[in-house]
N, C-alpha and C positions, 0 to 999 in steps of 0.2 A: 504493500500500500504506500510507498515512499512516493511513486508518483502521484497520487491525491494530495499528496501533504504539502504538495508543490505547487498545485492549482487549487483555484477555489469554487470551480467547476466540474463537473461531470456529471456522464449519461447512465443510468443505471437500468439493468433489464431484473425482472424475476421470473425463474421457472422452477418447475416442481416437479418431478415423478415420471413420467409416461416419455420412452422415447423420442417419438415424433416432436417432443416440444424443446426437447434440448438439441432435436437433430435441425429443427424451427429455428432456434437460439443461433445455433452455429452459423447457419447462410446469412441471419441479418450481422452479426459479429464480423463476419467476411466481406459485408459491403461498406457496416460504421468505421470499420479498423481506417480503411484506404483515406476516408476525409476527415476526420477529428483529430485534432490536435489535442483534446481533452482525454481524462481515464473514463472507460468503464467499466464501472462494478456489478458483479452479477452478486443476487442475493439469490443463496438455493439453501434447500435443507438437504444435503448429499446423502442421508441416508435413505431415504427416498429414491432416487435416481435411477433409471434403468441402466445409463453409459455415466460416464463421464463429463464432465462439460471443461473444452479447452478454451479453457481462460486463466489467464493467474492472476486477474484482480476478482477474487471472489470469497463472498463472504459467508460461512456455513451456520446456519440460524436451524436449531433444530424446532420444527413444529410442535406444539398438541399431539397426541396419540391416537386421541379422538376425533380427529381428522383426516378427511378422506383427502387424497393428491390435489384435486381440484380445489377444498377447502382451505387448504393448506396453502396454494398460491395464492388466495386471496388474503387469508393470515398476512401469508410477508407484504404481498403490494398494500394494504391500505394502513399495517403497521410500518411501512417503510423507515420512517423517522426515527424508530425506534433502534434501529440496526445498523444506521449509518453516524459518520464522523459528523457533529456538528460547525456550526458556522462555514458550512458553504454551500453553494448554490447546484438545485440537481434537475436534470432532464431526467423520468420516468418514460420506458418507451416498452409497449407490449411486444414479444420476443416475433409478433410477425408486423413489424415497422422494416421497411427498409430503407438505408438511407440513398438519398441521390445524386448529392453536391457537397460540396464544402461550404456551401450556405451551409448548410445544418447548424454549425457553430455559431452565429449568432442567432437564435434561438434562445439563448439567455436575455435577451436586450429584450424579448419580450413577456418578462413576466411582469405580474401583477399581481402584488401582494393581498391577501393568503396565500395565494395560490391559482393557478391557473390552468385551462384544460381549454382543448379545443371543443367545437359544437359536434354535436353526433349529426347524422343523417335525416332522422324524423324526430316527430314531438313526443310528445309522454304519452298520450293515449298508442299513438301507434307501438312505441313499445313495452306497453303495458301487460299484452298477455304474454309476451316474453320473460317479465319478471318474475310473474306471479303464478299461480297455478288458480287460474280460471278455467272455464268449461269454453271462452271464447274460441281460443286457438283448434283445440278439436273442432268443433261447428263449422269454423271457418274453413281447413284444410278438408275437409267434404265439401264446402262449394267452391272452391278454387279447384280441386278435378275437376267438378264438374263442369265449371265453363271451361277451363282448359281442355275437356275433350270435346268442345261444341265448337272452339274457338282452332282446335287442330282441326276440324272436320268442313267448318265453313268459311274459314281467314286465310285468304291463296297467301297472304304477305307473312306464314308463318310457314310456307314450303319455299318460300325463297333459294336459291342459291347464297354462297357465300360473294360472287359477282354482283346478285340482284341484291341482298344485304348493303354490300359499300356502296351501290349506286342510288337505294334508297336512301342510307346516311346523309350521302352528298348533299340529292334534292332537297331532307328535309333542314341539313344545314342552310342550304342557302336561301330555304324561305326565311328561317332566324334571322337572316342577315338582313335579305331586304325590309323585316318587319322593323329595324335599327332606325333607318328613312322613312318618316311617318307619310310625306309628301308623296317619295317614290313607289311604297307600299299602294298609297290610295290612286297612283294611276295606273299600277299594277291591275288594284282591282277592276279598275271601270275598262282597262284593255283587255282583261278577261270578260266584263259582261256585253260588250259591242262585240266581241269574237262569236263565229257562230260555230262549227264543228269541232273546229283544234285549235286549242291556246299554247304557245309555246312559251318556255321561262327557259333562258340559256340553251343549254343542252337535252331538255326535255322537253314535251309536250304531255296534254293533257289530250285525250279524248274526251268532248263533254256528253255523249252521249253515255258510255258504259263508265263515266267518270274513272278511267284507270288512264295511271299516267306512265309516260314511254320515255328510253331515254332515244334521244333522236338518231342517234348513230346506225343504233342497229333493232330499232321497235323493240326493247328488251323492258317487257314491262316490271318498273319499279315498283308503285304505290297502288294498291285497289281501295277504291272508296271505301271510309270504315264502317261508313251510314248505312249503305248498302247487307254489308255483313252483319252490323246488329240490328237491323231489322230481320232478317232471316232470324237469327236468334230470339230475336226476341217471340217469336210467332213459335218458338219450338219449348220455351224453358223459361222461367219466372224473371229470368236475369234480363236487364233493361242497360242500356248504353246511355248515361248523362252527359251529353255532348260539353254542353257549358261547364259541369266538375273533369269530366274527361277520366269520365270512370266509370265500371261494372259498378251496379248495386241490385241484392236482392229482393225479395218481397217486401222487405220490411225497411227498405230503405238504405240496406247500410253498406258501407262500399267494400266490393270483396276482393279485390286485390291492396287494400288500404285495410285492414282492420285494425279496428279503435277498439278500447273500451276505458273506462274509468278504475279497473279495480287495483290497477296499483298506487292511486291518490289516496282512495278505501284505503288500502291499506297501510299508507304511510300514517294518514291521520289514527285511525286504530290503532296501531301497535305502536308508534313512535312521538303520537298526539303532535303532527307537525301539518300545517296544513298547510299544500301546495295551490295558493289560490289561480292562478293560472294555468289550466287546466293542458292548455295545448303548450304549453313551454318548451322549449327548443334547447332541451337538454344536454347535459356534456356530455362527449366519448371519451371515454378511462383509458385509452391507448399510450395518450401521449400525455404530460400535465409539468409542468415547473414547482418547484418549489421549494423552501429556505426554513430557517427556525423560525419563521413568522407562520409557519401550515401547521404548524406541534396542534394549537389547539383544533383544528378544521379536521386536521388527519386522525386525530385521537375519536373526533367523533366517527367519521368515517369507519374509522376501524372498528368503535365498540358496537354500532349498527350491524353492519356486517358480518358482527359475532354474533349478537344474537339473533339476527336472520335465518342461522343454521340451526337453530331451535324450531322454527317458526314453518308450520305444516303449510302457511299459504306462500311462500316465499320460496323462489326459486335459490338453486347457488350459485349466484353472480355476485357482483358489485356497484354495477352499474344502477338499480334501482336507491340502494341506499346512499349513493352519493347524490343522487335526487335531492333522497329528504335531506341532507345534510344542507346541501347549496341552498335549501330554503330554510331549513333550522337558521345559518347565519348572516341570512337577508342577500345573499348572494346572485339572486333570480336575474339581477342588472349587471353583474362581474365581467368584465371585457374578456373576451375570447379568444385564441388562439386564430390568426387566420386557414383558412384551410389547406393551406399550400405546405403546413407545419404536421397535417395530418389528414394527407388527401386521401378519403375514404371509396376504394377499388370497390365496388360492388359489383360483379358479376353478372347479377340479374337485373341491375340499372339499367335502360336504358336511356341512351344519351353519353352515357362515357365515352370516352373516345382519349388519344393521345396523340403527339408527334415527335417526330426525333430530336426534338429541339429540348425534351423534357417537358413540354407544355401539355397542361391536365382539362379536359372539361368533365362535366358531369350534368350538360344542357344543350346538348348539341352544338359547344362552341358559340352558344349565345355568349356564354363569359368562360374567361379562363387563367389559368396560372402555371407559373412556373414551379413544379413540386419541388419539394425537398425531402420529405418524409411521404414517405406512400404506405397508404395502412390496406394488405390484402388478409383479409380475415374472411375470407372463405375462398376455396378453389384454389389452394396454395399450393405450389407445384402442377398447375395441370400447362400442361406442354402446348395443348390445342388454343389454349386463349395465348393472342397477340401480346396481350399488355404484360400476363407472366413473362412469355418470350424478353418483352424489350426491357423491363427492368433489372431481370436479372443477367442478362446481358451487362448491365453499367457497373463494370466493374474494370479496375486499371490492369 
C-alpha cells in the first residue's frame, strides 16, 4: 500500500466469491491499469474466492458467516469506508466499468460532497419490482411474451436483416437530426403533404401508399409503418399501441414494456419510515460514486439499511433500492450528479445506442451524445456478436 500513501486518490473495485466476477474484475483491471496514474484497491474477503484475484493492492476484509457471496459484496461496497485508509479521496467503480481514456482521472474534480453517484437509466417506479418482491414482475413477464410473440409474428421490422437494421438506424437518425431545425423540419412536413405517391428524404423514400419506406439505392425496405402493425394487433389481443406515450399498454392501462409500480416507496416508508415524496425520481446507479470522510455518515446509513434489508422477506438483495431511501433520508433528492459520460450505461436491449470510433456514446439515436470515459456493460458481458462489446474491448494499448 506504499503507493496510496503517496497519492491522495484512488479507484477502488469490490468483489466476492463466484469466478466469473473476479475473472469480470480482471479484464476491467487490464483496461484501468493502461490510463491511471492513481492506485487501485480491491476490497475482497479471499476466503470466499473461487481463483485468485491479480492484484497487489488489495485489501482482505473477512465477511459475516451468515452471509451468502452476493450478501457479502454488498457488506464490503456500502461499508467501504470502513476498510479503507482515511483522509483521501476514492473513485468506487462496479468490477464490470470499463475504462476508456485517461480522462478517467479527472473524475475526482467532480465530486460533490457527501458524496456523489451518477443517475441510473429509469425512475423508481420502473425499478421498483426489481427491488422488491412484488407479484408485478411475474404478471408483467407473461405479457411481455405475449406481445413479443404477436409482435415477432406481425412486425416485418423485427425480421430485419442486420443491413436493413443499420439502414433503418440511419433513416431514423436522420429524422432526429432534421427535427434539431424546427423551420427545416416544418417544410419537410408540408413537402411530404403536397407529394403524392413517393416522398423522398436523402437516400430514402417513403411509399405513401403501403406507408413503408425504401432506401433508394436499391428498394431495400427499411421502416414498415408501426400504425399499421398495431392495429392488426390490436384487432387480435387486449394490447393497444399509445402513439402519443409511444408505448404497448394492456387492458388496464399500464404500459408493458415500461413496468411501474409503487411498492418499493411502500416499502421504504414501512420499514425504514423514510418517505420518498417524488415518486418518479431519477434515481442513482451504484456503479460508479466519489467519495471522502465527509460520506462516513451517508455511507454508514447506507450500509446499516442494507443490512437489515437481508432480514427483510419483501426486499430483494441489492443495494440499489436502499441507497434510495438513504439519498432521501439526507434530503439528497436535488445532489448534483455525475455526468453520464462518467458512467455510460451499455444496455443491450436499449434501443437507440449506438457508438463510433471516435469513443463517442448515444443512447437517443445520436439526438445527443458524449465522449465516454467509463462504460458500464452490466448485462451481455463478453458476448462477441454485439458490436459495442467488440469495440470496447478492443481499447486497449
Amino acid at each position: 500500500m506504499d503507493e496510496l500513501t503517496q497519492n491522495t486518490k484512488a479507484f477502488v473495485f469490490v468483489v466476492c466469491g463466484a469466478r466469473e466476477h473476479i475473472d469480470t474484475l480482471h479484464l476491467a483491471l487490464k483496461h484501468i491499469r493502461q490510463y491511471t496514474k492513481y492506485p487501485i484497491i480491491i476490497l475482497s474477503d479471499t476466503s470466499r474466492n473461487e481463483i485468485n484475484i491479480e492484484h497487489d493492492n488489495l485489501i482482505d476484509v473477512r465477511c459475516p458467516e451468515i452471509y451468502n457471496n452476493h450478501q457479502a459484496s454488498i457488506y464490503l461496497k456500502t461499508g467501504i469506508h470502513k476498510f479503507l485508509p482515511k483522509h483521501k479521496h476514492y473513485c468506487y467503480l462496479d468490477t464490470d466499468i470499463i475504462a476508456l481514456n485517461e480522462e478517467i482521472n479527472n473524475i475526482f474534480n467532480h465530486y460533490v460532497p457527501p458524496i456523489t453517484f451518477a443517475p441510473d437509466h429509469c425512475t423508481v417506479p420502473i425499478f421498483s419490482p426489481y427491488a422488491v418482491n412484488c407479484s408485478c414482475l411475474t404478471k408483467n413477464q407473461t405479457q411481455v411474451a405475449e406481445l413479443n410473440a404477436l409482435l415477432n409474428r406481425f412486425d416485418p421490422n423485427r425480421q430485419f436483416s442486420e443491413e436493413q437494421k443499420e439502414a433503418s438506424k440511419t433513416l431514423i437518425a436522420l429524422f432526429n437530426q432534421k427535427k434539431k431545425n424546427k423551420l427545416s423540419y416544418l417544410l419537410i412536413i408540408l413537402r411530404y403533404l403536397i407529394s403524392r405517391k413517393i416522398f423522398t428524404l436523402n437516400d430514402f423514400f417513403l411509399d405513401k401508399k403501403t406507408k413503408i419506406w425504401y432506401r433508394a439505392a436499391d428498394k431495400l425496405p427499411v421502416l414498415y409503418d408501426y400504425k399499421r402493425i398495431a392495429k392488426t394487433i390490436a384487432a387480435k389481443s387486449p394490447y393497444r399501441w399509445r402513439s402519443v406515450l409511444r408505448a404497448w399498454q394492456n387492458a388496464e392501462g399500464e404500459n408493458v414494456f415500461n413496468l411501474r409500480c409503487d411498492h418499493l416507496t411502500e416499502s421504504i416508508s414501512e420499514d425504514f419510515n423514510i418517505r420518498v415524496s417524488n415518486k418518479n425520481w431519477q434515481h442513482w446507479n451504484g456503479g460508479v460514486f466519489l467519495f471522502d470522510d465527509q460520506s462516513e455518515d451517508f455511507l454508514n446509513g447506507w450500509h446499516d439499511k442494507s443490512l437489515q434489508a437481508f432480514d427483510l422477506p419483501n426486499w430483494k438483495t441489492r443495494d440499489q433500492g436502499t441507497l434510495i431511501a438513504t439519498a432521501w433520508e439526507f434530503g439528497l433528492d436535488k445532489h448534483k450528479t455525475l455526468d453520464k459520460k462518467w458512467n455510460f450505461l451499455a444496455d443491450y436491449y436499449k434501443e437507440g445506442i449506438d457508438f463510433n470510433e471516435k469513443g463517442e456514446f448515444t443512447d437517443d439515436y445520436w439526438n445527443t451524445s458524449q465522449k465516454v470515459n467509463f462504460i458500464h456493460i452490466y448485462h451481455h458481458w463478453g458476448d462477441e456478436s454485439w458490436p459495442l462489446w467488440n469495440w470496447v474491448t478492443a481499447q486497449r494499448k
